[in-house]
C-alpha positions in Angstrom: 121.4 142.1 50.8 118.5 144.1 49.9 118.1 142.5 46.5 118.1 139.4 48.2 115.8 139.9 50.6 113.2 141.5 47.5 113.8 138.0 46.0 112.8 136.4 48.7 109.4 138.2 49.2 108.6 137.8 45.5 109.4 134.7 45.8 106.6 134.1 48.5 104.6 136.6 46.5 104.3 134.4 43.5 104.2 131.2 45.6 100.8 132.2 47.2 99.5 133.5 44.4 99.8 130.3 42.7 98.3 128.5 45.7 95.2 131.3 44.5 92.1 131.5 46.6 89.7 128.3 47.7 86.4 128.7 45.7 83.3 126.7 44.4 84.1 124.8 41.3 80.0 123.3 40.5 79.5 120.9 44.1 83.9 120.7 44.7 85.9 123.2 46.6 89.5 123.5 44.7 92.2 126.2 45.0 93.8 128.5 42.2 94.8 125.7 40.4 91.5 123.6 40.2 92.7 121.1 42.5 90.2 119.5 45.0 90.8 120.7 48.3 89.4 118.3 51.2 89.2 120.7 54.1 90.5 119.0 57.7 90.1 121.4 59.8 89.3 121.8 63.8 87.7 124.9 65.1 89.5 126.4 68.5 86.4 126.5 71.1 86.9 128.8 73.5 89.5 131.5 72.8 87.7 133.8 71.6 83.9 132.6 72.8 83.7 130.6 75.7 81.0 128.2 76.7 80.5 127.0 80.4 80.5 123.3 79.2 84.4 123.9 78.0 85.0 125.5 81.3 82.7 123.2 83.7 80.5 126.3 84.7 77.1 125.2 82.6 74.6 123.9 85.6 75.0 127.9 86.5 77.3 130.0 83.7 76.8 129.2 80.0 77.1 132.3 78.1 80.6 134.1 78.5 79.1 137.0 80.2 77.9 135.0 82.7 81.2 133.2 83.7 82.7 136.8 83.5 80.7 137.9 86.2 81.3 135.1 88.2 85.2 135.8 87.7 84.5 139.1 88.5 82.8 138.4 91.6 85.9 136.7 93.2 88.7 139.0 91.9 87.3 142.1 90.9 87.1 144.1 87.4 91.5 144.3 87.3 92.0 140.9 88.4 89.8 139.9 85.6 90.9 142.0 83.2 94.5 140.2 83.8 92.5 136.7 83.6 91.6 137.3 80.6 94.9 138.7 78.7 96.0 135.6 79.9 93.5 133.4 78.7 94.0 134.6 75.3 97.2 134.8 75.7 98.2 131.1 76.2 95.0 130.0 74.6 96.4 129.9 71.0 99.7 130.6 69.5 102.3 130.0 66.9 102.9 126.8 69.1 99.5 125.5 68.7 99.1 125.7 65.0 102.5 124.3 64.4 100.9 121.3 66.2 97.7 121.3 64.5 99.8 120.9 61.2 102.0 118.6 62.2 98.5 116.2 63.7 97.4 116.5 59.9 95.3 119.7 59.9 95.3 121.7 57.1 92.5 124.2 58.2 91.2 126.1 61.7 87.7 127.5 62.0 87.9 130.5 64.0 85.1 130.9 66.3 84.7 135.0 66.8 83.0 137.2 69.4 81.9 140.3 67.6 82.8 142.6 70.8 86.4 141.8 70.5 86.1 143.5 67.1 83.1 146.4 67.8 82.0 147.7 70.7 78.2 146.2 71.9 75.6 149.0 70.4 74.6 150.3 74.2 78.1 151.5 74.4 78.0 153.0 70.9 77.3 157.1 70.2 74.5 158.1 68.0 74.4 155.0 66.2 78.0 155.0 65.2 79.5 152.4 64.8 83.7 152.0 66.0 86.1 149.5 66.5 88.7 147.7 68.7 91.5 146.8 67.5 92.0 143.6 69.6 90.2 141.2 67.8 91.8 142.3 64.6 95.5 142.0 65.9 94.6 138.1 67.2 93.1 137.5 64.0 96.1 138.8 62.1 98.4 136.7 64.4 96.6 133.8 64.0 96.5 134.0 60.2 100.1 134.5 60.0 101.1 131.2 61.8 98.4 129.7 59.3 100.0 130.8 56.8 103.1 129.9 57.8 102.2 126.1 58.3 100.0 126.5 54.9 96.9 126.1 57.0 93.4 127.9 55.7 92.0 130.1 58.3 87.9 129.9 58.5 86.5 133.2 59.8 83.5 131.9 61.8 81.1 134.8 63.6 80.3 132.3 66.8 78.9 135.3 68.5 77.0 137.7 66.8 75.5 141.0 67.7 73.1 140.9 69.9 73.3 137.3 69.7 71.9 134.8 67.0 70.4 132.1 69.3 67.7 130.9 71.9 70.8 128.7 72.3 72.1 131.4 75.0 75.5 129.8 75.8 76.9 129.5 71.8 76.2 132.9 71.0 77.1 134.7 74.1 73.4 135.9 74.2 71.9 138.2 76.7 68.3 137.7 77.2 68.7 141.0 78.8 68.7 143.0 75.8 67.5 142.8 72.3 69.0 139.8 70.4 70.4 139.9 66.4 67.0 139.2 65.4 65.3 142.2 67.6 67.4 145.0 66.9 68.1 146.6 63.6 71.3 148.4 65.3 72.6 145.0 65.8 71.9 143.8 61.9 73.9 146.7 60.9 76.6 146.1 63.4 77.1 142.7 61.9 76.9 143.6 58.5 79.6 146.8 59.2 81.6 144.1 60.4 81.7 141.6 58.1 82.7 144.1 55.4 85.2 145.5 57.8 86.7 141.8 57.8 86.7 141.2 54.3 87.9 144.4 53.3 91.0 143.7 55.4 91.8 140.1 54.4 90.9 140.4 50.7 93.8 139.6 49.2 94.9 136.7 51.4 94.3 133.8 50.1 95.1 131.7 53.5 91.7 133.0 54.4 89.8 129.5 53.4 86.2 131.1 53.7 83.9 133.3 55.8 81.1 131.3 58.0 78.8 134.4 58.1 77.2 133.1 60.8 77.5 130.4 63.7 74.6 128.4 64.5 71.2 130.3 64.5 68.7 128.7 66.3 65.7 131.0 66.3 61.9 130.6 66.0 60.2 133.3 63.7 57.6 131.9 62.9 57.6 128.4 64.3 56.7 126.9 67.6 60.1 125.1 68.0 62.1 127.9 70.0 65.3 126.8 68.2 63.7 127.1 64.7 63.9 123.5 63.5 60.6 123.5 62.7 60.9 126.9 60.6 59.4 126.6 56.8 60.7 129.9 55.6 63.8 131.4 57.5 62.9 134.8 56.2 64.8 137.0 58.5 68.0 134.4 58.4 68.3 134.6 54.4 67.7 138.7 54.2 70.5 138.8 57.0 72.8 136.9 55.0 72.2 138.1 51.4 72.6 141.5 53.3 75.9 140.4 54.8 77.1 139.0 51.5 76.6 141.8 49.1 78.5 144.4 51.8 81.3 141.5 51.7 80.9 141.5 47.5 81.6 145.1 47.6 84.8 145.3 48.8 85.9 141.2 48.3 85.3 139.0 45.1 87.9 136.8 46.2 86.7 134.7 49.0 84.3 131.9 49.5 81.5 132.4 51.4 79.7 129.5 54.1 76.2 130.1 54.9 74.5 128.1 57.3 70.7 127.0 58.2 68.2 127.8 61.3 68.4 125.2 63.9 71.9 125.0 64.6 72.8 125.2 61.4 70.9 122.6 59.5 67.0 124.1 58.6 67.5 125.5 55.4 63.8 126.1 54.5 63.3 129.0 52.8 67.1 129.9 51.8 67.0 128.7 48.7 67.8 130.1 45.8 71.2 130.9 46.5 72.3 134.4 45.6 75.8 134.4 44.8 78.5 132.3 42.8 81.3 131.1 45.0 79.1 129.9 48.0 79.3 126.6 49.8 76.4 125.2 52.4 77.8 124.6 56.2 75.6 121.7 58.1 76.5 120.6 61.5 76.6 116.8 63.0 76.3 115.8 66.1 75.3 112.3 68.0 73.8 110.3 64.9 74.5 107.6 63.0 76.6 107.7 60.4 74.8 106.2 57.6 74.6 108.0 53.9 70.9 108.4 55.1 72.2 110.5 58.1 73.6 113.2 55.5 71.1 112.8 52.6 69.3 116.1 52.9 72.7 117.7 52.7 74.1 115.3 49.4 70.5 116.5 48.0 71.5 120.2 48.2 74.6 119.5 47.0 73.2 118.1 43.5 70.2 120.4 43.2 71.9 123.6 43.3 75.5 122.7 42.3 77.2 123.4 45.2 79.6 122.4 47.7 78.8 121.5 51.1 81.0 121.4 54.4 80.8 119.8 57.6 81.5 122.6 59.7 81.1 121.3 63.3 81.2 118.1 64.9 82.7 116.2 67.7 82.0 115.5 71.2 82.0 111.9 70.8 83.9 108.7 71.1 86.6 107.6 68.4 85.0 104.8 66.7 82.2 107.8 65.9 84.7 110.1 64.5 86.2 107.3 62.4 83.0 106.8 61.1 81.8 110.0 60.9 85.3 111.3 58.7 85.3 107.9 56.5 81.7 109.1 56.2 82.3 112.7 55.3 85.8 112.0 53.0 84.2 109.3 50.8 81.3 111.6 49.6 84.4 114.3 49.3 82.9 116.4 52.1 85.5 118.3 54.0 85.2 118.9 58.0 85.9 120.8 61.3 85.9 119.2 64.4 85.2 120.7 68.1 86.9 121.6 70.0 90.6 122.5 70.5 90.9 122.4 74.0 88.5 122.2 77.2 89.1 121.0 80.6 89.0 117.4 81.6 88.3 116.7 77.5 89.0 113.0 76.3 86.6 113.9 73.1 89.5 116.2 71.8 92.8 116.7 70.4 94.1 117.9 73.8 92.4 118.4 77.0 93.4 121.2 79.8 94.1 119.8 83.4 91.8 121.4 86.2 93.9 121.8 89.4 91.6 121.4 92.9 91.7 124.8 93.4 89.0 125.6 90.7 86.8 123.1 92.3 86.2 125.1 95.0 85.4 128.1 92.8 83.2 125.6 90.6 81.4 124.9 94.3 81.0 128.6 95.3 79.5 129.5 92.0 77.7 127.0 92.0 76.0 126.5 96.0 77.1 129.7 98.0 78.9 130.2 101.0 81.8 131.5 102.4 83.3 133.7 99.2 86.9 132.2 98.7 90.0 135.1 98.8 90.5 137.0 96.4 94.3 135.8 96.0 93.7 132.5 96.1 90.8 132.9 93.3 93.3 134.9 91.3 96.0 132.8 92.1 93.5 129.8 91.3 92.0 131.3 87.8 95.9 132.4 86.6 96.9 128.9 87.1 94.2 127.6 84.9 94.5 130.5 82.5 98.6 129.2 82.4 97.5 125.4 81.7 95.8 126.2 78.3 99.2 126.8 77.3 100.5 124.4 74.4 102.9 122.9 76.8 100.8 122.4 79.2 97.8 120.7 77.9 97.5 117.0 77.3 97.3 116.3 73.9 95.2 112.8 72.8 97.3 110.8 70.2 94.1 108.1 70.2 91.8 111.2 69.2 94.2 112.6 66.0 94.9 108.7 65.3 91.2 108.2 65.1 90.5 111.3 63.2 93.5 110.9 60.5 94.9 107.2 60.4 91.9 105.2 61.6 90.2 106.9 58.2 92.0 105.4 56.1 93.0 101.9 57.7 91.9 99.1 60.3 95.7 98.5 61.3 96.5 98.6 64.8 99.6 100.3 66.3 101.2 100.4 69.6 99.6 103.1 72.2 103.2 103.0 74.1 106.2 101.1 73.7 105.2 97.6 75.4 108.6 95.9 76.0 108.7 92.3 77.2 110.3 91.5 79.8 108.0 94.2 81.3 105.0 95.7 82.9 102.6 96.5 80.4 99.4 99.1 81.8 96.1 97.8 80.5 95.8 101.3 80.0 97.9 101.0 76.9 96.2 98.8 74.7 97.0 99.4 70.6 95.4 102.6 68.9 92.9 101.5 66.7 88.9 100.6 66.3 86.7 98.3 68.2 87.1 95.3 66.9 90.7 95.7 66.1 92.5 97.3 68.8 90.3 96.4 71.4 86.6 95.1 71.8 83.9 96.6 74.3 80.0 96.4 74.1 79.2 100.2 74.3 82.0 102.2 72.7 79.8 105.0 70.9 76.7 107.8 71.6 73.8 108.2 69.2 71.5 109.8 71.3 69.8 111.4 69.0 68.6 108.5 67.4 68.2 106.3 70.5 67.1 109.4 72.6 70.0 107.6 75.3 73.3 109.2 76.6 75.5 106.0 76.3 78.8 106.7 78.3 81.5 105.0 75.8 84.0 105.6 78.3 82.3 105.2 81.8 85.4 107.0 83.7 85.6 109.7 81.2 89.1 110.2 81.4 92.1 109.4 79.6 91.4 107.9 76.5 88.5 108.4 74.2 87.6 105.1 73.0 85.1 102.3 74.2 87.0 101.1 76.7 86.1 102.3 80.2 88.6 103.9 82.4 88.8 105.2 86.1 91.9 106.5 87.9 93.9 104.1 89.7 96.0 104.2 93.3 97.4 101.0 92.9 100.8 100.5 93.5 102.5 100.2 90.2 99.8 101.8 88.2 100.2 104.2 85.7 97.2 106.4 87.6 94.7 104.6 85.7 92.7 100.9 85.5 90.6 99.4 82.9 86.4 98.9 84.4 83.4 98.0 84.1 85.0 94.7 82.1 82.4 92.4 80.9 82.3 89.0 79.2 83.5 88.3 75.9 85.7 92.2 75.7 89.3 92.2 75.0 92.1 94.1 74.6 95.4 94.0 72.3 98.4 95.1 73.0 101.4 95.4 70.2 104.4 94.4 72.1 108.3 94.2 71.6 109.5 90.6 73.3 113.6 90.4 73.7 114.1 86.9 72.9 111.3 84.0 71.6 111.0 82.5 75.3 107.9 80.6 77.8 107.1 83.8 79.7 104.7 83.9 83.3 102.5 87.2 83.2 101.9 88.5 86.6 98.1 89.9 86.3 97.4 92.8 88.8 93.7 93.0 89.1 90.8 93.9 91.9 87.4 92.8 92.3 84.5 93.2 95.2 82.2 89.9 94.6 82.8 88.8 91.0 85.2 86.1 90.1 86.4 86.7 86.7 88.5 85.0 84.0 91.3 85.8 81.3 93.6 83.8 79.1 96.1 85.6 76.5 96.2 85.2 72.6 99.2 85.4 70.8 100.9 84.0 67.1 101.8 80.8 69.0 98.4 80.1 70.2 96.1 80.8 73.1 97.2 80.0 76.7 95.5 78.1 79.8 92.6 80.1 81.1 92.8 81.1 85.1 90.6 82.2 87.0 90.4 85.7 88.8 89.1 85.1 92.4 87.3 88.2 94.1 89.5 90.2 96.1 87.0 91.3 98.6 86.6 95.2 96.6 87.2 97.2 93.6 90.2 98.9 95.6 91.8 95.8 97.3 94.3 94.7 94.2 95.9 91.1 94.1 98.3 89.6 91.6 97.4 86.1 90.1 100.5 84.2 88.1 99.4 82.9 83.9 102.6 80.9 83.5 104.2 79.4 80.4 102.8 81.7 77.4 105.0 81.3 74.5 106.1 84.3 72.8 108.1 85.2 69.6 111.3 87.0 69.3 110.4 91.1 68.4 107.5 92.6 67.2 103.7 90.9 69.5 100.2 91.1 69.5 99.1 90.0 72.3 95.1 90.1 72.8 94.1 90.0 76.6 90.2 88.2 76.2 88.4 88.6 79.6 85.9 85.5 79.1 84.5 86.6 82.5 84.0 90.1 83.5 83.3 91.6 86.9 87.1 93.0 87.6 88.9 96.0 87.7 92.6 95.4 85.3 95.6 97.4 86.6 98.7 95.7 84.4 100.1 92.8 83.1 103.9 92.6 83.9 106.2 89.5 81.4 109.0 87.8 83.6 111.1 84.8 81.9 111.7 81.9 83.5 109.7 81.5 86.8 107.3 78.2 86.8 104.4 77.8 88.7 100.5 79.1 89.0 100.8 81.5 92.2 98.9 83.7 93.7 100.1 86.4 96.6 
């Protein structure tokens, strides 16, 4: 048995050593072997750094200290203490990278709060310099189910010393106390633990790269407080040669990310770069996604010979991430998404259900008042701690179907099954792209160009493309209706029909004034049109009978076209054999 199992590990020995390390090959990144890798990756968020937008807190807690002391203020320094073993806890495991594999993933960019790793320098001695070996022994974990589903693990220092960032909530930053930039204690910190992180993964080559540094948005020199008007990035580019030679010195193995000022994307002043297996990190958010969009970066990428990486985007609707990734794969440009999981989240891969319990917390953090009990606040914060759990969240198949099959192909596919005879939710129109699956006038945000927040989902809940959707107390409902319907949008709907048969549709829908009209599409032709007469308000639901549309024998698509808008739609429900335009 005990030759068997020494088999076995040199097995797996020679196996990863094969696989070899991910490293710049001129402007590609390719493993041991030389083959192009295309990184497709999605960085976790919050487990390690939360921000108060993930955790509805912003208007008064961004930074994680902040939201710590407002957790602390309803259930005291234990309770929190047990919050937050929790939170971690349930906020990644073997679970979760399992299903980040199975989605298509084959890399996670680890966002990482130095002071789970080292001790903040206040509470250092003489300017030592010790460590904790919590953030290690998550990091190890983590790498193991990586490894385990063949997934590279991106080390990404999210939260730096000090903090790297006028940007106070990203970098946990303390306006307090003197920042990254301010302190020389805290550049030494940084750089102790970088080597500290490379001299224990060194020889694992599921470690994908090391992203020295999340995000810095400082002004040095410049008037733009964020540094995106920066021409020389001094200060950044010391830190970061710094940080790489006391990574050299004990790792030769691993590629290195570097990333510019202003959030990641001013890289003034950095050039030249100063080692061989390097790769430049930019970060895209809320513009189009035109080869102009991205030039700066394809320019780096030929002038200096070297790879580049999206290494954070998201917070959009799916037709932008389609574009974004068929954007980003054609010009060979791997990617990380963000992120993993925050409450109420249709812009991710799974989203984390607030009970009403934390909205009274949310309201006494936010306005005052009467402090809430400290067991139901602990009770409260244990039950949301619990629903980051795997099992618990709800994960978004029109997200990952956006971000992985949508790349590659217009073709719709069925949401749920639809079968006819059969209520079908309007909720559950096809996965796919506007235009395909379903077609609405404002289905995507580029505020940065337009300098307008355009809601591509109006109801901001439970599915992440243009079509707008608020809950719905209908009787019959799924819990949610398709709004906000104007002329000319439709949906489509991939259906299973029993037998080829004349079916009536029964068409649940509510409206206050407007009077509103539909007809259906389908392989044998497009039916009568009828008319939707007002029901007297958006919550007062009537059912209108579309009789005799023909339908084939198995596989339907059926394309609802609203040629008048102005009406809430709850479902669509196939009968055979009733004759007649009724209405009840």
């Amino acid at each position: 048995m005990k030759k068997i199992i020494i088999a076995v590990q040199l097995l797996f020995t020679v196996a990863v050593a094969g696989q070899g390390f991910l490293h710049r090959d001129g402007q590609k990144i390719v493993d041991g072997n030389g083959k192009n890798i295309l990184l497709r990756g999605l960085g976790i968020g919050g487990w390690m750094v939360q921000e108060g937008y993930m955790m509805q807190t912003q208007p008064f807690a961004s930074p994680q200290y902040i939201i710590k002391q407002k957790i602390q203020d309803v259930i005291g320094e234990q309770g929190t203490k047990e919050f937050y073993a929790a939170y971690k806890a349930n906020g990644l495991t073997k679970r979760d990278v399992d299903s980040l594999a199975a989605w298509g993933f084959n890399s996670i960019r680890l966002p990482m709060h130095y002071n789970l790793y080292t001790p903040p320098i206040e509470e250092e001695k003489n300017g030592e310099i010790t460590w904790i070996e919590e953030g290690f022994t998550m990091t190890d974990n983590l790498l193991k189910w990586c490894a385990e589903n063949k997934i590279y693990l991106i080390l990404d220092l999210h939260a730096a010393p000090g903090g790297q960032g006028n940007d106070a909530a990203i970098s946990d930053y303390d306006t307090t106390k003197p920042s990254l930039w301010e302190s020389e204690a805290n550049q030494k910190k940084m750089i102790a633990l970088w080597k500290k992180l490379a001299s224990r993964y060194r020889d694992n080559p599921w470690i994908g790269a090391y992203d020295i540094i999340n995000e810095p948005n400082w002004n040095f020199t410049g008037t733009n407080k964020n540094g995106c008007d920066e021409n020389s990035n001094g200060p950044l580019r010391d830190l970061m040669v710094a940080v790489t030679k006391a990574i050299r010195e004990v790792d030769t193995n691993h590629l290195i990310f570097i990333e510019g000022n202003c959030w990641g994307n001013n890289y003034n002043g950095i050039f030249p770069l100063w080692d061989d297996n390097m790769a430049l990190s930019f970060h895209k958010y809320w513009n189009y996604n035109t080869k102009e969009s991205i030039q700066k970066m394809l320019d780096y990428r030929t002038q200096y010979n070297v790879p580049i990486w999206l290494g954070e985007s998201g917070e959009n609707s799916n037709v932008w991430f389609k574009d974004a990734l068929t954007l980003m794969e054609t010009n060979n440009i791997g990617w990380a998404f963000w992120p993993m999981k925050k409450i109420e989240n249709i812009a991710g891969v799974t989203s984390v259900t607030k009970i009403p319990e934390y909205d009274v917390l949310l309201k006494y953090w936010r306005d005052g008042g009467q402090k809430p009990a400290v067991d139901f606040s602990k009770k409260t914060l244990m039950k949301m701690a619990d629903n980051y759990k795997m099992e618990n969240v709800t994960v978004k198949p029109d997200v990952i179907d956006a971000m992985f099959r949508q790349v590659q192909t217009n073709d719709t596919k069925a949401y749920k099954k639809n079968a006819i005879p059969g209520k079908i939710a309007a909720t559950h129109y096809d996965l796919g792209t506007n235009g395909y699956a379903y077609s609405d006038k404002d289905f995507v945000n580029y505020r940065v160009e337009t300098n307008k927040f355009e809601d591509w989902n109006k109801g901001n809940t439970m599915r992440n493309d243009g079509v707008d959707i608020l809950p719905c107390k209908d009787a019959g409902s799924n819990g949610y209706q398709v709004s906000f319907i104007e002329d000319g949008e439709w949906l489509q709907f991939t259906t299973e029909v029993k037998k080829q048969n004349k079916y009536n549709v029964a068409i649940r829908y509510s409206s206050e004034k407007a009077e509103g009209k539909i007809h259906l599409e389908t392989e044998k032709g497009k039916s009568k049109s009828i008319t939707l007469p007002a029901t007297g308000g958006s919550e007062k639901w009537k059912t209108i009978i579309l009789t005799d549309v023909e339908l084939n024998a198995g596989q339907n698509k059926i394309k609802a076209v609203f040629e008048k808008g102005g009406f809430n739609l709850n479902y669509l429900d196939f009968s055979e054999n009733k004759k007649g335009n009724s209405k009840k």
